[in-house]
C-alpha positions as CSV (number, residue, x, y, z in Angstrom):
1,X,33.9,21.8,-10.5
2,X,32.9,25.2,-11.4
3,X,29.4,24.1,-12.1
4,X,28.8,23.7,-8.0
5,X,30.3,27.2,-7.0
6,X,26.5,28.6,-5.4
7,X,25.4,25.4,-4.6
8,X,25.6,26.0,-1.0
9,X,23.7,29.0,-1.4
10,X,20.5,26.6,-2.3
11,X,18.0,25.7,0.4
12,X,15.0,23.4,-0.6
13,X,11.4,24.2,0.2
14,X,9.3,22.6,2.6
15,X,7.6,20.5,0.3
16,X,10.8,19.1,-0.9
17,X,12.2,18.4,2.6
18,X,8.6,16.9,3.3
19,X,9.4,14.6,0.4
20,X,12.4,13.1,1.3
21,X,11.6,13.0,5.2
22,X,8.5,10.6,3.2
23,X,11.3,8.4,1.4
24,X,13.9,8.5,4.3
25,X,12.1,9.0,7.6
26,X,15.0,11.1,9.8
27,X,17.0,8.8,11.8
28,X,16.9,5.9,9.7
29,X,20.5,4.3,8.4
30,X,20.9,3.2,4.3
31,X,24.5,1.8,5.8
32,X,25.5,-1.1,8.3
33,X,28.7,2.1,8.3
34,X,25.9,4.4,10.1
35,X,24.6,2.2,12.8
36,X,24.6,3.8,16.4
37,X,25.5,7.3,14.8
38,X,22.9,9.8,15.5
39,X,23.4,13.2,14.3
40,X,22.0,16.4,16.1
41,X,19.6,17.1,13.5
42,X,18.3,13.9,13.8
43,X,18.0,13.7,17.8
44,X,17.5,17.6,18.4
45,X,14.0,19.2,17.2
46,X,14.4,22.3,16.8
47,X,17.4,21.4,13.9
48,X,15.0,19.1,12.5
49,X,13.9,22.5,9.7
50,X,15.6,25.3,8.9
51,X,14.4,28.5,9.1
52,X,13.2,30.6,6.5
């Protein structure tokens, strides 16, 4: 449990973000559980990256 105290803290780079927008395009669901839920940061652009 200790091991994930700071993890919060981490923010990935554009190019990793990039990446997994490639593998799992924003808005799609991996779960029959998710259907018909859309988060802001999926529906609102200006959530879609954070800022720097």
């Amino acid at each position: 449990m200790e091991s994930r105290l700071g993890a919060d803290k981490v923010r990935p780079g554009r190019d990793v973000l990039d990446r997994i927008a490639e593998i799992v395009p924003p808005g799609v669901n991996l779960s029959a559980l998710e259907a018909g839920y859309a988060p802001a940061v999926v529906t609102e652009n200006s959530l879609h990256r954070r800022s720097a």
